[in-house]
C-alpha positions as CSV (number, residue, x, y, z in Angstrom):
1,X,4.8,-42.6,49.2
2,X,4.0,-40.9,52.7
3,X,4.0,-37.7,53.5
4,X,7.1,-37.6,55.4
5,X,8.9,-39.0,51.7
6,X,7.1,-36.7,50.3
7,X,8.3,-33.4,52.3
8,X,12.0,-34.4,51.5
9,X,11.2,-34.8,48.0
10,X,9.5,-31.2,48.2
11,X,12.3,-30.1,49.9
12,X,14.9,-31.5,47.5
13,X,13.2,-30.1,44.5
14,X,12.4,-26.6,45.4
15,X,16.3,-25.2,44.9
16,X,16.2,-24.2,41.3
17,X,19.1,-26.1,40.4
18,X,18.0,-29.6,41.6
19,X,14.4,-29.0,39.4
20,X,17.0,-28.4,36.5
21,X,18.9,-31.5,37.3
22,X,15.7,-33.8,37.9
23,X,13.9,-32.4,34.9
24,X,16.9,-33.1,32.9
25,X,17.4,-36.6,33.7
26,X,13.9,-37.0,33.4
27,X,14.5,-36.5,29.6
28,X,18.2,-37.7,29.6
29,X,15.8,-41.3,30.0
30,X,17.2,-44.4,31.4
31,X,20.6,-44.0,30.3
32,X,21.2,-40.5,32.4
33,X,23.8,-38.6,32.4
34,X,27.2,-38.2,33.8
35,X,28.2,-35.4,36.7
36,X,30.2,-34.0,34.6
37,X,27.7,-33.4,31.9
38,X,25.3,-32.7,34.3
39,X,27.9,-30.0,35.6
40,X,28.2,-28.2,31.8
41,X,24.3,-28.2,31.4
42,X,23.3,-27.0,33.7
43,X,26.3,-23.9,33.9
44,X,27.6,-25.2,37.9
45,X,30.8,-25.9,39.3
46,X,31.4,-29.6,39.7
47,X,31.8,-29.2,43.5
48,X,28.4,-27.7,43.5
49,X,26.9,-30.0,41.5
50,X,28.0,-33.0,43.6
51,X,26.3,-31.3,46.7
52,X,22.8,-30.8,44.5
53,X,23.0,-34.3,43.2
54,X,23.7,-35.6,46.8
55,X,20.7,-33.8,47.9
56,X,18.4,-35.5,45.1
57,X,20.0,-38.8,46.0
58,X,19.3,-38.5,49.2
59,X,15.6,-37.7,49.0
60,X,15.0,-40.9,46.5
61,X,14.3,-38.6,43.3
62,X,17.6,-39.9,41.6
63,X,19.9,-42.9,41.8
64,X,23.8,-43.1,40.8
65,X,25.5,-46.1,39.2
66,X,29.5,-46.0,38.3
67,X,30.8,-46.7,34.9
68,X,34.5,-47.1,34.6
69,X,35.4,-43.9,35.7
70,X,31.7,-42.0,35.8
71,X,28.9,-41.8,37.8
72,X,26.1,-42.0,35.8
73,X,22.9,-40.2,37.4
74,X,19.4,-41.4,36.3
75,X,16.2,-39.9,37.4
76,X,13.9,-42.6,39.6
77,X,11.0,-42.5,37.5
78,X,9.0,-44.5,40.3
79,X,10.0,-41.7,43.0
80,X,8.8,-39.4,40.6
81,X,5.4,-40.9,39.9
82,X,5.3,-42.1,43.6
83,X,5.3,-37.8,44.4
84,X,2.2,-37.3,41.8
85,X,0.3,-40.1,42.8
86,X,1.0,-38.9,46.5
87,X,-0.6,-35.7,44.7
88,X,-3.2,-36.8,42.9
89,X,-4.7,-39.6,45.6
90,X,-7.2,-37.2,46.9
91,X,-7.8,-35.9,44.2
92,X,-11.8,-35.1,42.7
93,X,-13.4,-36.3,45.7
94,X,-15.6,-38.7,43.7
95,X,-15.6,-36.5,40.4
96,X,-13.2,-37.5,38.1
97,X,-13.5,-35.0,35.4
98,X,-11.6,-32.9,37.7
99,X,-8.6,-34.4,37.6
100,X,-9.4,-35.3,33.5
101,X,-6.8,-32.6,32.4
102,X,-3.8,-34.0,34.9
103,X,-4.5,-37.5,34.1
104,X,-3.9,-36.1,30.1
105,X,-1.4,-34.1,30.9
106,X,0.2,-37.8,32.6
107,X,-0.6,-39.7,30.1
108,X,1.2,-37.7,27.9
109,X,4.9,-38.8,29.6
110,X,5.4,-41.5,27.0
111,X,9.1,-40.9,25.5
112,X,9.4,-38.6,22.8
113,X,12.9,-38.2,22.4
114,X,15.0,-35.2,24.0
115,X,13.4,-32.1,24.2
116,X,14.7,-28.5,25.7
117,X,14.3,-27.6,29.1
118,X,12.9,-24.4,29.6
């Protein structure tokens, strides 16, 4: 990821509602989530919703896929992990046991089932 990939993601991500919907499809896993359950989650119209998830689309963090009648939304877990390595590749400046806690704190991303978004 370069910077300028990077800014749009920023930029995508720091509306309130967007971090809701990316952090929820992050733990919706691979088989996402409609719009319209993304909608009742997270408490939006659906014509507002359908301008946030255009927004995430459009910066890379999520991808849409139709099914029958839905549009399935899934979080692009390498666009995610693309923005921390972007992140993270300067990171310790030749001492890793700075970075020790975020590589942890990485490491533990393997699924766990669903969990509540705070």
């Amino acid at each position: 990821m370069d910077q300028r990939q990077a800014l749009i993601a920023f930029g995508a991500l720091s509306q309130e509602t967007r971090l809701y919907i990316v952090r929820m499809l992050v733990v919706s896993g691979p088989g996402g989530m409609a719009a319209g359950a993304i909608a009742e989650k997270a408490e939006v119209s659906p014509s507002n919703i359908s301008f946030h998830l255009k927004e995430l689309e459009r910066s890379g963090l999520i991808a849409q896929q139709r099914e029958s009648r839905s549009i399935i939304y899934t979080a692009n877990y390498e666009a995610l992990g693309g923005l921390v390595r972007f992140l993270m590749e300067d990171c310790c400046s030749g001492h890793p046991e700075i970075c020790a806690p975020a590589a942890e704190v990485a490491a533990c991303c393997a699924p766990k089932g669903k969990e509540k978004l705070q």
